[in-house]
C-alpha positions in Angstrom: -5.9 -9.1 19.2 -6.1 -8.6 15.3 -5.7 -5.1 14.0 -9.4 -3.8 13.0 -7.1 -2.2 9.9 -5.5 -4.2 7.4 -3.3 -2.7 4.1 -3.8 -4.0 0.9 -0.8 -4.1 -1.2 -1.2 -4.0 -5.2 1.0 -2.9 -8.3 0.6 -0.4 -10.6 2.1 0.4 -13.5 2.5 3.9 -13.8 2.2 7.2 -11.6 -1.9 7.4 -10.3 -3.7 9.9 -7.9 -5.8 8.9 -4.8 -8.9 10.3 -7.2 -7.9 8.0 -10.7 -7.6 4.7 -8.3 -10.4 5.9 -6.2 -12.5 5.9 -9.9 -10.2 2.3 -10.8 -12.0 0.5 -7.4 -15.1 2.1 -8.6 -14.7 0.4 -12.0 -13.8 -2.9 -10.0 -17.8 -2.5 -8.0 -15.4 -1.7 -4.7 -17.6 -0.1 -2.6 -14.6 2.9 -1.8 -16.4 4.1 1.5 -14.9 0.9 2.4 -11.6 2.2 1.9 -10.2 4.2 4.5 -7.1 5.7 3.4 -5.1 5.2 0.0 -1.1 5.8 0.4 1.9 5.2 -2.8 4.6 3.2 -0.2 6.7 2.3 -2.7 7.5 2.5 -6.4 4.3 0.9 -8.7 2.8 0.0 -5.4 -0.9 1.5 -3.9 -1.9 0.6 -0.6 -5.6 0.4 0.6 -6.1 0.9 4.3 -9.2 -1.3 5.0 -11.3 -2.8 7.5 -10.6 -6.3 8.2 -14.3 -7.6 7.7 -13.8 -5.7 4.4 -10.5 -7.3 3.5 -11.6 -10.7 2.3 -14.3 -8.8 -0.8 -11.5 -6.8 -1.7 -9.2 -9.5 -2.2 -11.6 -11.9 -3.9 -12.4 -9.0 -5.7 -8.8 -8.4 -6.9 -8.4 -11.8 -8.0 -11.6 -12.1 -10.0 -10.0 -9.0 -11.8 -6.4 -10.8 -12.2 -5.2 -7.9 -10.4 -2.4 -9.2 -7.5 -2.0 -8.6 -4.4 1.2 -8.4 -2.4 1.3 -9.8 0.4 4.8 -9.8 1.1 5.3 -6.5 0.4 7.0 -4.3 3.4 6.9 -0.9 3.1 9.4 -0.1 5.5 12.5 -2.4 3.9 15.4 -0.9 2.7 15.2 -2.1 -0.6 11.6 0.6 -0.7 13.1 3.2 1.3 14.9 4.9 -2.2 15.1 8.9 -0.7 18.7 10.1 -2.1 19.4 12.2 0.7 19.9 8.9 3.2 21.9 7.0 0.7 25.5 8.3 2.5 23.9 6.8 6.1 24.6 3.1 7.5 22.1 0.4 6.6 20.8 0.3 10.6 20.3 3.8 10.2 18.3 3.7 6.9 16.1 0.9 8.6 15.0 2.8 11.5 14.9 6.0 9.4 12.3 4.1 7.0 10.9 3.0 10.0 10.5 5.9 11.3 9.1 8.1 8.0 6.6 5.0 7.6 5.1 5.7 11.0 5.1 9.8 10.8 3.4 9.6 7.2 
């Protein structure tokens, strides 16, 4: 079966609170009680946690506004996972350590 959630993946150029891109999908006309959960994954990168019957507005949405979206983007690769105080451990470990981080969040 499909996932009833689905994440949302777009760049952003500089440091941003849940509230400012909260008031950015506002700006946009997202309806933001459509958005369940707002998360920073990675560097530049916001996620929107979003119900799939949702998911194809928000996108059409984002393109109409020339604003990408991601889809390749993986959260839990190693080249996202940047905490300094894993960099001495094994590339296995760091995966399952992302893996695991991404899960507990």
């Amino acid at each position: 079966t499909q996932p009833k959630f689905n994440h949302v993946h777009i760049p952003c150029q500089q440091r941003t609170t849940r509230q400012e891109t909260r008031k950015l999908l506002r700006h946009l006309n997202i309806n933001t009680s459509g958005i369940l959960d707002i998360s920073f994954p990675g560097r530049n990168i916001i996620s929107l946690l979003v119900h799939r019957r949702y998911l194809p507005k928000i996108i059409s949405i984002m393109q109409i506004a020339k604003i990408p979206v991601l889809k390749d983007f993986d959260p839990t690769h190693l080249d996202n996972f940047k905490d300094p105080k894993y960099k001495k451990c094994s590339a296995p470990e760091r995966d399952t350590i992302s893996k695991q981080c991404y899960r507990t969040r």
